[in-house]
C-alpha positions as CSV (number, residue, x, y, z in Angstrom):
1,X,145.8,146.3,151.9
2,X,144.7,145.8,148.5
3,X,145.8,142.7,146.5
4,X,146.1,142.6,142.4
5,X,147.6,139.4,140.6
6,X,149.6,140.1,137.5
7,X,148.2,137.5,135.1
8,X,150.6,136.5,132.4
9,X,150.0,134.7,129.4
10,X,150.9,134.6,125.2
11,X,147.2,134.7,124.2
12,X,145.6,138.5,123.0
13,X,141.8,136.6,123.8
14,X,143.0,135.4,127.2
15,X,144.3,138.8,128.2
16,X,141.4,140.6,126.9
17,X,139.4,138.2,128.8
18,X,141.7,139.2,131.7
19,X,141.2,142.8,131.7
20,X,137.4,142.3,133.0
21,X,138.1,140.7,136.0
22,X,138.7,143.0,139.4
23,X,142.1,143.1,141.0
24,X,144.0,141.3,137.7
25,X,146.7,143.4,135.5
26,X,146.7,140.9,132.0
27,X,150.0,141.2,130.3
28,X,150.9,139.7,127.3
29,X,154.5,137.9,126.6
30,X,156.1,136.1,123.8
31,X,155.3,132.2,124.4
32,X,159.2,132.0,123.6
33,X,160.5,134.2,126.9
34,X,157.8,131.9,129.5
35,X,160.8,129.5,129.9
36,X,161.8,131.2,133.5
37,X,158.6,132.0,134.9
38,X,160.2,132.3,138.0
39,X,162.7,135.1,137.2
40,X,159.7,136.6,134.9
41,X,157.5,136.5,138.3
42,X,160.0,138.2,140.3
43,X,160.7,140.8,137.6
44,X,156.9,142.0,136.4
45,X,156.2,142.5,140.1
46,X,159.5,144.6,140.4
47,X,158.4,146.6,137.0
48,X,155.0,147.4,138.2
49,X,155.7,148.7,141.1
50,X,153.9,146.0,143.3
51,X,156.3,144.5,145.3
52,X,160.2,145.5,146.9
53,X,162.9,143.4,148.1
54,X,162.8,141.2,150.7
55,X,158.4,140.4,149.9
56,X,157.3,137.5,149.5
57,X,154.9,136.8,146.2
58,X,152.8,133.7,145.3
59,X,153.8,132.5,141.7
60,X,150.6,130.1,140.3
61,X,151.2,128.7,137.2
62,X,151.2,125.5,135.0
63,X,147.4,125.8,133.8
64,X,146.4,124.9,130.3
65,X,143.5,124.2,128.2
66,X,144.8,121.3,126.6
67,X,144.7,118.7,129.8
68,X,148.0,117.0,128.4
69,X,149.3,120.3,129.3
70,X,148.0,120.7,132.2
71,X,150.7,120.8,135.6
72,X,149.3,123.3,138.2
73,X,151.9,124.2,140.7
74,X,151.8,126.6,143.5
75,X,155.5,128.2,144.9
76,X,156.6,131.2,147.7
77,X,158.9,133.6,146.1
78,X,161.1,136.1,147.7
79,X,161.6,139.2,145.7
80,X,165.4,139.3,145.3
81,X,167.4,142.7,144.6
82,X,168.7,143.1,141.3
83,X,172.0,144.9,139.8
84,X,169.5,146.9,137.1
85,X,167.3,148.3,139.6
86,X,165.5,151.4,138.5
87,X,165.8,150.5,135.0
88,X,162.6,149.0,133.2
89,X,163.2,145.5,131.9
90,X,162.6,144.4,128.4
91,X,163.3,140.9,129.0
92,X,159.8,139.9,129.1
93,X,159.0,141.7,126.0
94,X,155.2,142.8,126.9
95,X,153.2,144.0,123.9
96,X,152.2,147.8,124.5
């Protein structure tokens, strides 16, 4: 089974950089909507198709340039229904 990471990040350079490494889909947010990465997680895995309820997912996040920024963490997600199923969200606001 093939494995891709969604890599998620405000920066146009960092998902440009993104797009040239195998097995990552870069996409962009507004730095304002990272506040629930964990509910952003669940649903860009839900909107591209890569995961259903019930899977588990691997959320890595917390890196930063700036090392006062800095706070890796690792967590196990579930994928959790959702009452808007089928509908694409626009929560995350991706840039097209």
């Amino acid at each position: 089974m093939f494995r891709v990471a969604l890599a998620v990040s405000p920066n146009v350079d960092a998902c440009r950089r993104m797009n040239m490494l195998w097995g990552v889909i870069p996409v962009r947010v507004k730095i304002c909507l990272s506040d629930d990465q964990v509910g952003l997680a669940r649903q860009l895995v839900k909107d591209y198709d890569l995961a259903k309820d019930g899977a588990s997912i691997l959320l890595v996040q917390g890196f930063h340039k700036d090392n006062t920024l800095n706070h890796p963490s690792v967590m196990a997600l579930k994928i959790k229904p959702s009452i808007c199923d089928g509908i694409k969200s626009l929560k995350w606001c991706a840039s097209v």
